[in-house]
C-alpha positions as CSV (number, residue, x, y, z in Angstrom):
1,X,1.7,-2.4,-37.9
2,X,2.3,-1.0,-41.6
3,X,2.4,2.8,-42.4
4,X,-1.7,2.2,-44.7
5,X,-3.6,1.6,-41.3
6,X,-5.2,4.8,-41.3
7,X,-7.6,4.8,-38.6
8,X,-6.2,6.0,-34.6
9,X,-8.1,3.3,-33.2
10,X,-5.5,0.7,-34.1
11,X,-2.0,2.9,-34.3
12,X,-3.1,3.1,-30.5
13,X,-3.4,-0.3,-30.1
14,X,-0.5,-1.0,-28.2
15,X,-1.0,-4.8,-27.4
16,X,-1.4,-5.2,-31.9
17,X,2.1,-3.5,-31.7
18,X,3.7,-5.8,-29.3
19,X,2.4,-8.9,-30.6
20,X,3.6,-7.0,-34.2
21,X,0.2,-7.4,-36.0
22,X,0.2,-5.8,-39.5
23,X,-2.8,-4.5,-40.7
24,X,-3.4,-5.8,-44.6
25,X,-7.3,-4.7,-44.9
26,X,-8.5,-1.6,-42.5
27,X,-12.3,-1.3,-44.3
28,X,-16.0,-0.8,-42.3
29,X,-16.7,-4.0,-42.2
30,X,-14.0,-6.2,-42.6
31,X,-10.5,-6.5,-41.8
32,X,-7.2,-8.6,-42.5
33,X,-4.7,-8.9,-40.1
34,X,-1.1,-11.4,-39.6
35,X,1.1,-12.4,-37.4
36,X,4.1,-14.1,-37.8
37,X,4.6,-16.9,-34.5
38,X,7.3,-16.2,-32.5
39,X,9.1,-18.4,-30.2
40,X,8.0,-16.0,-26.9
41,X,3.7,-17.4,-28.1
42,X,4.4,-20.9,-27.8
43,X,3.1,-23.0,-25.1
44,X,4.9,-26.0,-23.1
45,X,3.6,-28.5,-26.3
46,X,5.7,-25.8,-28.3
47,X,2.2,-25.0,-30.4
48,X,1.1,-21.5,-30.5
49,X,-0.7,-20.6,-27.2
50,X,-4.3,-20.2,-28.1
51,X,-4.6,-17.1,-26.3
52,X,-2.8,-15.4,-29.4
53,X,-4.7,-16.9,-31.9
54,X,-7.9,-15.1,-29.9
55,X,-6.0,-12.0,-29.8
56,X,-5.3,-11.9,-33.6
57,X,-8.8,-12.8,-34.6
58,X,-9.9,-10.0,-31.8
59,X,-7.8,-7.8,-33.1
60,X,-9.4,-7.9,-36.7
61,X,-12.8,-8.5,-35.5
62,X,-12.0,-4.7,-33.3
63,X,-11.0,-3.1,-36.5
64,X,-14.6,-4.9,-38.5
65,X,-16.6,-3.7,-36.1
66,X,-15.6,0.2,-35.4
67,X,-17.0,1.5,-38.8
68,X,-17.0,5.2,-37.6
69,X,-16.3,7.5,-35.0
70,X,-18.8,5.8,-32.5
71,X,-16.8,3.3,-30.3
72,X,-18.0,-0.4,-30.9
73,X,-16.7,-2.5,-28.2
74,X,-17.2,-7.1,-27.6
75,X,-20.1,-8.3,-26.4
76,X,-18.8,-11.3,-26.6
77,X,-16.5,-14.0,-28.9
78,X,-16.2,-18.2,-29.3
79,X,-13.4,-19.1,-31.3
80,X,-12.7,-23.0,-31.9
81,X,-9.1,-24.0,-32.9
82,X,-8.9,-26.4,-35.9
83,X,-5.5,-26.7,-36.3
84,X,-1.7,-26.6,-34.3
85,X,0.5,-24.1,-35.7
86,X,4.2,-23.4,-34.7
87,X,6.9,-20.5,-34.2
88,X,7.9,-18.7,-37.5
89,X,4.4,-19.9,-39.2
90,X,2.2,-17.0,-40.3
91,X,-1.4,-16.7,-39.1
92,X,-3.7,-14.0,-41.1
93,X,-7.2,-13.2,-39.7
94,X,-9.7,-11.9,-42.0
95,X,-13.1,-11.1,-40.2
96,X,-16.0,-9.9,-42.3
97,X,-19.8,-8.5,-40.8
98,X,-22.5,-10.3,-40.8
99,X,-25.0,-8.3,-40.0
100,X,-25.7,-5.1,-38.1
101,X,-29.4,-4.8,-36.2
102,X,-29.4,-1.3,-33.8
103,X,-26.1,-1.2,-32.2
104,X,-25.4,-4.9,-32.2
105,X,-23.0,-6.8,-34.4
106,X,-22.4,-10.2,-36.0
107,X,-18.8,-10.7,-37.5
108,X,-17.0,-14.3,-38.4
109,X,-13.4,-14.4,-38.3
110,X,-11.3,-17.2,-39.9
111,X,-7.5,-17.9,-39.0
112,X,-5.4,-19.0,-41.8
113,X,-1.9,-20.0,-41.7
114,X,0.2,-19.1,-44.7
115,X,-0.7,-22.4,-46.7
116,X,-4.2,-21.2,-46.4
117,X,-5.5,-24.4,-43.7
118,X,-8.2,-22.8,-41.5
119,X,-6.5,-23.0,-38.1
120,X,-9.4,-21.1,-35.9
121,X,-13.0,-20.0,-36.1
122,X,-14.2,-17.1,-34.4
123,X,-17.2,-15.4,-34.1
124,X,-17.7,-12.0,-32.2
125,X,-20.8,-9.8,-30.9
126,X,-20.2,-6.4,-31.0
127,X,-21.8,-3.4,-28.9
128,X,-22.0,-0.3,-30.0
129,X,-21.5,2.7,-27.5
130,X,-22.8,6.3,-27.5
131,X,-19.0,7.2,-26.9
132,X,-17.2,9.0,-29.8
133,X,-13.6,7.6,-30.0
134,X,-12.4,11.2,-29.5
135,X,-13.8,11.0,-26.0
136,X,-12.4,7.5,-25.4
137,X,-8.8,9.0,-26.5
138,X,-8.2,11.0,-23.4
139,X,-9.7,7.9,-21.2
């Protein structure tokens, strides 16, 4: 991750460090993360393993969603896959809210690989706790 992310909520994110996500946009609201493919998120077709495309657009949709010190958590996410992409291409997730009723959320996500074809579509429900992320620190 790059030295701007401000927020603790993703310098503590230890599985965005070892998949080496970089944080491009950290704002309430919205969010831009990449990932470059690496050899190590391929499957046996030797196309990135879906799993890591969910976990970058997760990963941007997490940093959306937590606008403040309250902890906002999934409710749930769909993502559809549009399009193969292979080891050394770079993926950028840009997730942007929808809409906020109460404490539930609405954020999109779109996957883009570094010629700017969509490759996945994900959309995420948020939940926002009563927990402050200072109390979630220590847990």
């Amino acid at each position: 991750m790059t030295d701007a992310v401000i927020r603790p909520m993703i310098r503590k994110d230890r599985a965005a460090s070892a998949l080496g996500l970089q944080v491009l946009v950290d704002e309430p609201g919205r969010a831009v993360v990449s990932m470059i493919v690496r050899a190590d998120m391929l499957n046996g077709f030797d196309i990135t393993h879906g799993g890591f495309v969910f976990a970058l657009a997760d990963t941007a949709f997490a940093i959306a969603c937590n606008e403040d010190e309250r902890v906002t958590v999934a409710a749930g996410a769909d993502i559809t896959f549009l399009k193969a992409t292979r080891e050394g291409q770079t993926l950028t997730a840009t997730a942007v809210r929808r809409v906020v009723s109460g404490r539930n959320g609405l954020y999109d996500v779109t996957v883009a690989d570094e010629t700017g074809d969509v490759v996945a579509e994900f959309r995420g429900r948020s939940l926002t706790t009563n927990r402050m992320f200072e109390e979630a620190d220590g847990a």
